[in-house]
Structures are given as C-alpha cells and as structure tokens.
MARDREN-918791 format. One line per field, with one value per residue (C-alpha): residue number from 0; chain; y, x, z. Coordinates in nm, 3 decimals, decimal comma. Example, Ala and Ser with C-alpha at 12.3 -4.5 7.8 and 13.67 -1.06 7.14 Angstrom:
<atoms>
num <- c(0:1)
cadena <- c(A:A)
c2 <- c(-0,450:-0,106)
c1 <- c(1,230:1,367)
c3 <- c(0,780:0,714)
</atoms>
This chain:
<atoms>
num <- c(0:1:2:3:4:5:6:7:8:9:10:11:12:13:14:15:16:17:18:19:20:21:22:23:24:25:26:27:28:29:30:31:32:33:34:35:36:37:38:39:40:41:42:43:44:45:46:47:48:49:50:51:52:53:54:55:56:57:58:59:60:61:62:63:64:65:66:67:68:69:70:71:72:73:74:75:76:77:78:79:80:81:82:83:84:85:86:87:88:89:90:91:92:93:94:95:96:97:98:99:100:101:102:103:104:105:106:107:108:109:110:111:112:113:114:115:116:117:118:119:120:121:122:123:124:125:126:127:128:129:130:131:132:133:134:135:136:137:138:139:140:141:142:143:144:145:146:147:148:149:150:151:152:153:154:155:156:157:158:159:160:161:162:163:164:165:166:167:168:169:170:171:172:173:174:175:176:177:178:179:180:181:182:183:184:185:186:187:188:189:190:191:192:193:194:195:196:197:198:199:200:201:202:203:204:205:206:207:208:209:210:211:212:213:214:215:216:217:218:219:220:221:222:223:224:225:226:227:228:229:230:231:232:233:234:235:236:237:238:239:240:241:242:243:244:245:246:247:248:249:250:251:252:253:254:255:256:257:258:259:260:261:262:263:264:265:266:267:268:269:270:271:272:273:274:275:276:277:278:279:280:281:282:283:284:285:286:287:288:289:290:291:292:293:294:295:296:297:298:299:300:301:302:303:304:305:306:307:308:309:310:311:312:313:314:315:316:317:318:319:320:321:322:323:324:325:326:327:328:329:330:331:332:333:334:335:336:337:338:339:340:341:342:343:344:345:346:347:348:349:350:351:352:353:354:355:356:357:358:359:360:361:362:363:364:365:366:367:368:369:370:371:372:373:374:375:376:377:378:379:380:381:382:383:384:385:386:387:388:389:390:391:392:393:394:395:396:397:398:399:400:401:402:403:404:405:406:407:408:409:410:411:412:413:414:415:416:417:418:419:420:421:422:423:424:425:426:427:428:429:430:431:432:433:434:435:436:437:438:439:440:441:442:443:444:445:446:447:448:449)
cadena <- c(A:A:A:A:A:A:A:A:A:A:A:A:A:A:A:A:A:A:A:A:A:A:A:A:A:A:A:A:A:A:A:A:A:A:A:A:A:A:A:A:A:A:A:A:A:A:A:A:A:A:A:A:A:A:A:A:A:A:A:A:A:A:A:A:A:A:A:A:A:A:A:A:A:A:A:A:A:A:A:A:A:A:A:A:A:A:A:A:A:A:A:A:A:A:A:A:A:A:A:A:A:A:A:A:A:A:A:A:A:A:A:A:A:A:A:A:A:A:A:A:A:A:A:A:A:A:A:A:A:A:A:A:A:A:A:A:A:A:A:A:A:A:A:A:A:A:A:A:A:A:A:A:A:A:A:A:A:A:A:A:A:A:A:A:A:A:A:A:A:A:A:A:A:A:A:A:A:A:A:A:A:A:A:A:A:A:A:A:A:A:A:A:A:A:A:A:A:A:A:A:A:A:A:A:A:A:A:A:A:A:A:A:A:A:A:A:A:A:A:A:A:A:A:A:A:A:A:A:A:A:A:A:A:A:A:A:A:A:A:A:A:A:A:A:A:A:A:A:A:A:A:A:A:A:A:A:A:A:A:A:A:A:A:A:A:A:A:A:A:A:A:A:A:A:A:A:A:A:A:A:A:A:A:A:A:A:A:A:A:A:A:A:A:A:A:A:A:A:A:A:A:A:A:A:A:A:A:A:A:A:A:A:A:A:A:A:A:A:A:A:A:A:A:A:A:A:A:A:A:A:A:A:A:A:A:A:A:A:A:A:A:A:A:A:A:A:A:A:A:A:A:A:A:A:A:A:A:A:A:A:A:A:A:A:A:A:A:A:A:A:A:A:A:A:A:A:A:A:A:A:A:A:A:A:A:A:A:A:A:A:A:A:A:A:A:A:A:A:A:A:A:A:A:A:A:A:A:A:A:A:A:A:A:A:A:A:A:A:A:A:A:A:A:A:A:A:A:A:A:A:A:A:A:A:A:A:A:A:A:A:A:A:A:A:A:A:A:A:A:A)
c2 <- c(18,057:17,884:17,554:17,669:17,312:17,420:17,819:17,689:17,498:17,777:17,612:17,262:16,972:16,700:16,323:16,103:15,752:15,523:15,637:15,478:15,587:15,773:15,876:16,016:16,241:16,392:16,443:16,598:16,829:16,942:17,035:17,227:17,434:17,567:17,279:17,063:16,738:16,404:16,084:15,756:15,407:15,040:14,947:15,084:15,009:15,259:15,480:15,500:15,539:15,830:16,011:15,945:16,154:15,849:15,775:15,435:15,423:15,615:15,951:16,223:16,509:16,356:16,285:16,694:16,766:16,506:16,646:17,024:16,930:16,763:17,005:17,301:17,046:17,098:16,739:16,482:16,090:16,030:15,674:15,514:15,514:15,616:15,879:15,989:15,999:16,195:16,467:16,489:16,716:16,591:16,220:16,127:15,737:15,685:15,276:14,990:14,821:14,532:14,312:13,948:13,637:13,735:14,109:14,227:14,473:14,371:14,614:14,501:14,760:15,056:14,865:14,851:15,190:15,288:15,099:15,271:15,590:15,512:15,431:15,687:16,037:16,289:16,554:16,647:16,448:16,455:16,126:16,120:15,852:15,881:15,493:15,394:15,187:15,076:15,338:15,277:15,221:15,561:15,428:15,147:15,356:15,613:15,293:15,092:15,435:15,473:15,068:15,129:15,470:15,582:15,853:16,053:16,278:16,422:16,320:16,329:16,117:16,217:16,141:16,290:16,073:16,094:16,140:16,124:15,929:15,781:15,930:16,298:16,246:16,517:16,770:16,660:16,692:17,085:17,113:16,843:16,895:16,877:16,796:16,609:16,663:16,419:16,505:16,490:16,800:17,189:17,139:16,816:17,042:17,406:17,217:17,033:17,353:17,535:17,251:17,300:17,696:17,713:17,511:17,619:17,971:17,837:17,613:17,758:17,657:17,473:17,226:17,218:16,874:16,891:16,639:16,343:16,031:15,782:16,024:16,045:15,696:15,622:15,943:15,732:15,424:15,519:15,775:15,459:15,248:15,471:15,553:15,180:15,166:15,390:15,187:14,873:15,040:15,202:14,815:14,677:14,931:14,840:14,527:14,627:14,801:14,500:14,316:14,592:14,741:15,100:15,267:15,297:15,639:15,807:15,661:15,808:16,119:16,193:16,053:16,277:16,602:16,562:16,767:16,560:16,247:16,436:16,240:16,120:15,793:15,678:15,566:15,174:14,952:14,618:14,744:14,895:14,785:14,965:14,932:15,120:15,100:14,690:14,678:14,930:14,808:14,453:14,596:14,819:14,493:14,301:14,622:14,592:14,254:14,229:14,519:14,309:14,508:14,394:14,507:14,293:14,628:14,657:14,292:14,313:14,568:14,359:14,089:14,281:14,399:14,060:13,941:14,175:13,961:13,742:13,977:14,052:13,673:13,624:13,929:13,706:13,425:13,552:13,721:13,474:13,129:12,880:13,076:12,780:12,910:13,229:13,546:13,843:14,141:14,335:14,740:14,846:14,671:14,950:14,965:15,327:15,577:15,762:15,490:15,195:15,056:14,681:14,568:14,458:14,592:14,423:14,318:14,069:13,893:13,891:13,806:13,474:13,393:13,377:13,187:12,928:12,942:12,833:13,197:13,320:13,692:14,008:14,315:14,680:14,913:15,264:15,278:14,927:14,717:14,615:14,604:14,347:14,142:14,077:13,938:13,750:13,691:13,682:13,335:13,353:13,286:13,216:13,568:13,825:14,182:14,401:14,769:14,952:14,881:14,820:14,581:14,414:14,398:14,278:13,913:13,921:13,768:14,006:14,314:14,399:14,790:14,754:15,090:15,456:15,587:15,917:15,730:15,461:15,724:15,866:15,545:15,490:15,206:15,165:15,088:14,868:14,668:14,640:14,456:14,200:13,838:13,888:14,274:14,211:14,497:14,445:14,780:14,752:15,130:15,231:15,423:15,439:15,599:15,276:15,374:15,503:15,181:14,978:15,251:15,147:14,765:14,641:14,394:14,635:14,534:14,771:14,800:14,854:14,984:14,979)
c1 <- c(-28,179:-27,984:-28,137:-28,268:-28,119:-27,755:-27,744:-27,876:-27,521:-27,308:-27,012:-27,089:-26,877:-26,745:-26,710:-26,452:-26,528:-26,261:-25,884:-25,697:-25,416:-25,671:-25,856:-25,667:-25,533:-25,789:-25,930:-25,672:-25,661:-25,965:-25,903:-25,613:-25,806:-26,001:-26,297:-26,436:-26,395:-26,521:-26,308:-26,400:-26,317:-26,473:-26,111:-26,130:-25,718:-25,658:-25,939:-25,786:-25,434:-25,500:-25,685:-25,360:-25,170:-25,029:-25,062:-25,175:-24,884:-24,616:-24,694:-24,439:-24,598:-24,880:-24,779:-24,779:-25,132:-25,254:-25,120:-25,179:-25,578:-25,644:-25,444:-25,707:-26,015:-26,046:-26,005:-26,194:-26,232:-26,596:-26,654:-26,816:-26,904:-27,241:-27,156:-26,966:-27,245:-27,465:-27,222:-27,174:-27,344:-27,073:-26,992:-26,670:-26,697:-26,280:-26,324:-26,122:-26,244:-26,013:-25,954:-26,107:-25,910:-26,110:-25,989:-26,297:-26,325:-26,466:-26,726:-26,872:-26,714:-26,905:-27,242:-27,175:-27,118:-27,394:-27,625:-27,503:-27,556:-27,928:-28,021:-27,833:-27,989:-28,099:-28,105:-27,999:-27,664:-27,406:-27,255:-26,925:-26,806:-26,435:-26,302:-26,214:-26,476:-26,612:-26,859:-27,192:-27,138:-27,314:-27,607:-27,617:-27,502:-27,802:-28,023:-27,851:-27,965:-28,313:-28,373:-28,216:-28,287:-28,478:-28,756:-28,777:-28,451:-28,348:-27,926:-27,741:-27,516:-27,169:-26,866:-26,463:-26,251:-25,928:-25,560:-25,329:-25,030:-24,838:-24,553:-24,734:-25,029:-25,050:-24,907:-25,181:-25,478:-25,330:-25,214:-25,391:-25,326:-25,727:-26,044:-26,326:-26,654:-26,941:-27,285:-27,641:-27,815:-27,749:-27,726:-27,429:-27,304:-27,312:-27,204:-26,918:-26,777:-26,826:-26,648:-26,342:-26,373:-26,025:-25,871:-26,072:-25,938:-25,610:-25,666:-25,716:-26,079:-25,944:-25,851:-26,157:-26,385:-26,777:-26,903:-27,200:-27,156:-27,068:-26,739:-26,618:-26,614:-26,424:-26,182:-26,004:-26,007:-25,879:-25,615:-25,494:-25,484:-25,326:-25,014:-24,990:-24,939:-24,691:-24,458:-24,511:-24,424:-24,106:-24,024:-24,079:-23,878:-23,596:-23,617:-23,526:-23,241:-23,134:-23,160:-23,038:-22,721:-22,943:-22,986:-23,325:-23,310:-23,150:-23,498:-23,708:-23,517:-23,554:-23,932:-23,964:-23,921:-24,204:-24,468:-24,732:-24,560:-24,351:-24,111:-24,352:-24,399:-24,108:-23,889:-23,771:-23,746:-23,925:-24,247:-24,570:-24,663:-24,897:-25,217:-25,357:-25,228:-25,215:-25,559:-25,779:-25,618:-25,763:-26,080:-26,127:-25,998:-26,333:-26,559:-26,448:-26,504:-26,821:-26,938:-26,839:-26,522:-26,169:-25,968:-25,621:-25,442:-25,519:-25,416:-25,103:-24,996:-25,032:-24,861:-24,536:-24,600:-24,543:-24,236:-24,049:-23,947:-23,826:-23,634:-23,425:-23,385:-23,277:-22,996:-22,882:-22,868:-22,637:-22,427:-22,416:-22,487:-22,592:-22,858:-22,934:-22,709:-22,597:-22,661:-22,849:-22,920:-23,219:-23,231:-23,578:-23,942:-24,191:-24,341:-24,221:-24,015:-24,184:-24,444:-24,361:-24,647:-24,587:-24,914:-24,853:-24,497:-24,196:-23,985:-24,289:-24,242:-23,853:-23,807:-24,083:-23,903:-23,598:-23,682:-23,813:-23,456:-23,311:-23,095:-23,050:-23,246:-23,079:-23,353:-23,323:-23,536:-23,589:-23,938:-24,119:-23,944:-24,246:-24,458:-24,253:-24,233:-24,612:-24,558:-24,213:-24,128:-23,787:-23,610:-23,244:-23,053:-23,299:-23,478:-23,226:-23,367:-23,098:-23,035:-22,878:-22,829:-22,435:-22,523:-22,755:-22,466:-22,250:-22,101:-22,383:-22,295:-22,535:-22,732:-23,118:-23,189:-23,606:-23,671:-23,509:-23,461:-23,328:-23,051:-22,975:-22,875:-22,621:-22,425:-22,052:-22,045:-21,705:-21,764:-22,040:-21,887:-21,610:-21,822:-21,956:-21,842:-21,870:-22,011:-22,249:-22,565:-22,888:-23,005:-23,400:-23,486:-23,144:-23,037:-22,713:-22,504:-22,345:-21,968:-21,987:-22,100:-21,852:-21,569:-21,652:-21,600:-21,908:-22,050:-22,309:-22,658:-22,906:-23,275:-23,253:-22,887:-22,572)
c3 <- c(4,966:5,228:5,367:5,748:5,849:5,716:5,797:6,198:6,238:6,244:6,373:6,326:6,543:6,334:6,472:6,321:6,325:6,304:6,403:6,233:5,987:5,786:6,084:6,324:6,125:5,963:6,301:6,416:6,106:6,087:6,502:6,376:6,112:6,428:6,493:6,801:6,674:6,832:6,811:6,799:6,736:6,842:6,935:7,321:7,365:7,097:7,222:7,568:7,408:7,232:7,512:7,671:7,419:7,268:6,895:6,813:6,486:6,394:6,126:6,148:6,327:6,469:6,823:6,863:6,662:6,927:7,256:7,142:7,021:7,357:7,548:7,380:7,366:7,015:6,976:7,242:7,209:7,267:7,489:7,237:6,847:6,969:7,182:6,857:6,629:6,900:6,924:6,602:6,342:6,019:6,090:5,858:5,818:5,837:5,935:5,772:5,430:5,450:5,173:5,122:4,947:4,610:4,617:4,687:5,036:5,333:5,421:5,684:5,925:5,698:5,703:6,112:6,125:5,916:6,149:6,478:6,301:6,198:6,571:6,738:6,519:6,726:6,507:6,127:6,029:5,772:5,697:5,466:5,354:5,376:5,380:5,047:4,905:4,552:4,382:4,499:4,844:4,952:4,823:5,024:5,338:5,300:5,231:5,569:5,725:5,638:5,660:6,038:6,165:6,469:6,393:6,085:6,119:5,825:5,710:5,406:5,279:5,077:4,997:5,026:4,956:5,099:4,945:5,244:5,200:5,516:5,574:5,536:5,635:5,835:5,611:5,322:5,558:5,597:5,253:5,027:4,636:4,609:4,775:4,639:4,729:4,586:4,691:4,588:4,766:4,826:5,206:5,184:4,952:5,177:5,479:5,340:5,194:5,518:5,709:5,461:5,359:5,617:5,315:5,044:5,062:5,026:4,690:4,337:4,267:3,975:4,253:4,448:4,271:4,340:4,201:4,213:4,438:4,199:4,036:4,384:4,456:4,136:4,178:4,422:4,311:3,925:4,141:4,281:4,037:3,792:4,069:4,072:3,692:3,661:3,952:3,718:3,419:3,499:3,674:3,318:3,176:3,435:3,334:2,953:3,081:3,286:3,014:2,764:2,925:2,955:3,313:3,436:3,647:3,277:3,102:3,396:3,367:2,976:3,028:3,326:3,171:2,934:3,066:2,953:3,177:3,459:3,714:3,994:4,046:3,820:4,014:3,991:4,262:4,477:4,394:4,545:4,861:5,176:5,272:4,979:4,623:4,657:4,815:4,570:4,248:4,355:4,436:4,106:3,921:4,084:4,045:3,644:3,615:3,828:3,507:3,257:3,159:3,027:3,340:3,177:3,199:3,569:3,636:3,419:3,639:3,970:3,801:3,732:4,073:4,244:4,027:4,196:4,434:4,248:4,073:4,421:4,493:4,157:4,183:4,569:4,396:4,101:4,319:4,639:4,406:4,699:4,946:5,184:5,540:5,357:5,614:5,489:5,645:5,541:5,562:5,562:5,635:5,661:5,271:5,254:5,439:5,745:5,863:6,046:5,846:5,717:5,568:5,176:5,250:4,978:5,282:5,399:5,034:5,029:5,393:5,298:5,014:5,183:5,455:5,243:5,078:5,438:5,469:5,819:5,870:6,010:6,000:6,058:6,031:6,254:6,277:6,184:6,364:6,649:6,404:6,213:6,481:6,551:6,148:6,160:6,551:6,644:6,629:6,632:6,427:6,173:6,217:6,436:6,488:6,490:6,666:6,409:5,989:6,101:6,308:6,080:5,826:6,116:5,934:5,641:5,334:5,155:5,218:5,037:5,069:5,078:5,238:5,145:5,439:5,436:5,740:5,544:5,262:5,527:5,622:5,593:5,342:5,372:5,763:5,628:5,356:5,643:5,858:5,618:5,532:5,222:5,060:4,817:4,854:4,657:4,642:4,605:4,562:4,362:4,660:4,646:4,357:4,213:4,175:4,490:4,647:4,471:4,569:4,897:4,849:4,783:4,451:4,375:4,212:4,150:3,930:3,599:3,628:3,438)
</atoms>
C-alpha cells in the first residue's frame, strides 16, 4: 500500500541547495522535466546573479534553461537556504565537499546544511544527498538531523549521486546514461522515482540502480576512480611508445575495439584534471586506507597522473634546449573543452613549472580566461593574456596545446607557425594530425607518437 505521507505529495516541489556546477543544473533540469524547483545557495552574489538570469560559470546551454525556468517560474531562487528547505518537500544537498591537504573532503558545508535542514522542518522532508562524498556520510546526515531537528517531523534520508560532466552538464541531467537511487525505506524510494518517472520512462530499466545507501556512495566514487585509471594507463602506454617508436592513438585504437575494453577514456595526453576525477580518487585513496586496504593501485594511478607535466617540460626542453627567456604561448587552460573551469586543470601545473623555469607566458583560451586570471594575474611580460591563439603564438618560441578545443582544431597552422620565432608545438592532447602539423612548418611533438 502506498505510504499516506508519499501518495499526499502529488506534485512535490524540489529545493536545490547549493548552485554550483552540480547544482544549478540539476535545478534547472529537473524545472525542465516539468517541476517548481527552489534554488538556493549561502553565496548571496551568486544567488542574486542567477535571479538575474545570469549564470554564475560557463556550461553550454545553461544560460537559456535559466532565463526560460525563471521566465515560466518553474525555477525560483529562494532568499535564503532556509527559505529553501521550507519550501521544499525533496531537498537535493548539491554543496561543495572540497578537498583538505591529506586528501580527505572537507565536509563541513554538508554537516551545515544538514543542520539548517533539522531546524527549519515543517513538515515531511526528503533529503538527498547529491554532493559527492565518502560512503557513510548519509548516516551521519540523518544522525546531524535527528541530533538537530525541531519537533518530531518525519524525513528520510537518500542518496543520487550525480554523473554530470562539465561541458554537458546539461544534456546529462536530460539524458543521463543512468540514475542511481540508494535508499533505505518504501517512501525515499516511491518519491524519488516519482520525482524522476519524466526520465525513467525514457531509460531501459536495466539502467535504472536502486540500491542501499552505502552502494550509492561507493558507485561514484569507484566510477571515478576507475575513469581516472584508464587516463593513466593509456599515459603509461604512451610512454612505451615514446620510448618504443609505436604510436599511441594505433594502441588505443586496436585496444578500443575490444568490446570488453571499448575506446572511452583512452585517449593520451597532460592528464586528468577538474574538480572531480583528481579530488574523489584522493578521497577513495583515504577511505581505503582509513579500512585498512592496499589502495597502491589507486595511488599509482595519481602518480602517473602528476608526471605529466614533466613529461611536456621535458618535450620544451628537448626541442627549445635553454628555457630561461624563451617565449611560450599556451593554447588552452580550462581542464577540458566547454567549461571555463580551472580547478586541478594541467595548464595550472605547466604554466607553474614554467614560471619557475624563468619562460615568459602567452595564454589563450576562449572560455577560461577570467577565471585564470583570479589564479595567475596578468604581469607582462612574464604572464601576457592574449585575445586570440594567433596572437598568443604572435613571436613564441614554442607553443603547448593543453585544451582540445574544437577552435583550436580549426586554425591555419601555416598562419601560425608563420607568426612564431621559432615553430616548435607541443601538442598535449595529440590534436593535431602530425604530418599535417609539420607540413605546415612546425617541429612537431606529440604523446606517445611516432
């Protein structure tokens, strides 16, 4: 039999707390599957810029999910976190877990959260935990809850992790490749499956992942983690061709068509970087050891993971010698294409290193440029930010591809090799087809390529 508390929220209104990258859009996705949704966030600068229609980072897409879902009121930014968690009747917990010098996640901002919710229930509550975080932490949330809460209201605690990757995270909010569900009771279970039956009819149940708390937690984590590996693996295996004569993107090919291993995530380059693949390998790394369990594989990973830089230093210094007053120009500083998100990005590491080698800075990128700059300020000619990739080549000695950007796929290289000092590219996500970069002038060097 339905639970009476469940079947009474017939159309229930979901509050999203915490807009951030993860946030936002879900918020906005869940307005554009047909729900009144309730923003909110501590930060009131970003509150007030997105009730202005104006997205707090860039996300392809979300600028018009934002003005449409205010322009209906299917989407509302509440004044406070508390006026959030009053409206709501399914609170998604979508706050930062940033990570400490030990790896280890700050949680603080959940436990916060968790304690506005407990003294702000006026009624039956749903709380998801949606912020990556290591397995366990629902117990403590329901426990923060009932330590906290005001009255006897009944809530629930659950968890859905979340899969979107910048760049589309829009589009996988509206078209995920699963959802997990981990509760503990019919009604977190009936209510969570109402608030996604728009996507549910949609997805092959095979797809569809009810499971307990704990196996939630971990799904994301080990997802991860195991993305992560698979970057460091084909990077060792670049470095065997390097080192070999053998071209990387022909063993990720032949690999690739293996059904059992298929091409995603093969793809050689700088390395990993974001706010999320870095962050939750370091924190399942400290969940394993904190267990008791050999987690060498896990760190062995991270470690290939960081010599990538020196691997692109190393290919400047064969090709350029003497660094020290030598002008590079670097295309690319978000960590991936589509985002003009920095954090744990490869072009924070390279530009550091390079600095430290005394070589003057010319950056491009189209989208994470501003956000560079709150990082690595502008100080001429040491760091120069430049207004177009031509202009960042503009009397370079070298250029370092970090980013693929579909644009930078689409430049004239002879015009750019023209406009160098000397052409030498580094290309740090094998971009470029090789003989066609040299055709065009430049002393090509690529990963793990003939």
């Amino acid at each position: 039999m339905p639970d009476p508390v469940v079947k009474a929220i017939t159309a229930p209104t979901i509050a999203v707390l915490g807009l951030g990258h993860v946030g936002l859009p879900t918020a906005l996705g869940f307005a554009e599957l047909g729900w009144r949704v309730v923003g909110a966030d501590d930060d009131q600068d970003k509150a007030a810029r997105i009730r202005r229609g104006e997205p707090p980072f860039y996300e392809p897409g979300l600028a018009d999910l934002l003005r449409r879902h205010l322009a209906s009121g299917r989407f509302t930014v509440a004044p406070t976190v508390r006026d959030g968690v009053r409206e709501g009747d399914v609170l998604f917990v979508c706050v930062g877990t940033p990570q400490r010098d030990d790896g280890s996640p700050d949680l603080s901002q959940v436990e916060a959260v968790a304690r506005t919710i407990a003294k702000d229930l006026n009624g039956y509550k749903l709380i998801v935990e949606k912020s990556t975080t290591p397995v366990r932490t629902a117990e403590q949330i329901r426990r923060t809850i009932r330590r906290y809460r005001n009255g006897d209201h009944a809530f629930d605690v659950a968890v859905n992790p979340e899969f979107l990757r910048e760049g589309s995270a829009c589009a996988d909010v509206l078209h995920p490749d699963r959802i997990v569900l981990g509760v503990d009771s019919e009604r977190a279970r009936d209510l969570l499956l109402r608030v996604y039956r728009p996507l549910l009819d949609r997805l092959p149940p095979e797809r569809v992942v009810v499971t307990d708390l704990h196996t939630a937690e971990l799904i994301k984590h080990a997802s991860n983690a195991f993305l992560a590996t698979r970057i460091s693996f084909i990077n060792m295996i670049a470095d065997m061709c390097e080192a070999t004569g053998a071209d990387v993107t022909e063993v990720a090919r032949g690999m690739g068509l293996d059904p059992r291993i298929g091409s995603a995530y093969l793809r050689a380059g700088a390395g990993f970087g974001g706010y999320c693949l870095p962050k939750d390998l370091r924190a399942l790394i400290r969940i394993g050891e904190d267990l008791g369990i050999d987690v060498g594989l896990l760190r062995a990973v991270e470690e290939v993971n960081r010599r990538r830089t020196e691997r692109i230093v190393r290919k400047l210094e064969q090709a350029l010698w003497i660094l020290r007053g030598k002008t590079v120009g670097i295309l690319g500083l978000a960590f991936k294409p589509d985002t003009d998100d920095v954090r744990e990005a490869p072009s924070l590491k390279v530009i550091a290193r390079l600095r430290e080698e005394g070589v003057l800075l010319r950056l491009h990128d189209p989208w994470a440029q501003d956000s560079m700059r709150v990082v690595v300020p502008e100080d001429p000619p040491r760091v120069t930010y430049c207004a177009s990739a031509y202009d960042a080549a503009r009397g370079a000695h070298a250029v370092v591809v970090l980013t693929e950007w579909p644009e930078y796929g689409d430049l004239d290289l002879a015009r750019l090799a023209a406009l160098m000092e000397t052409p030498v590219m580094v290309d740090g996500r094998n971009l470029y087809d090789p003989a066609a970069a040299r055709a065009a002038g430049f002393d090509y060097y690529g990963v793990g390529r003939r």
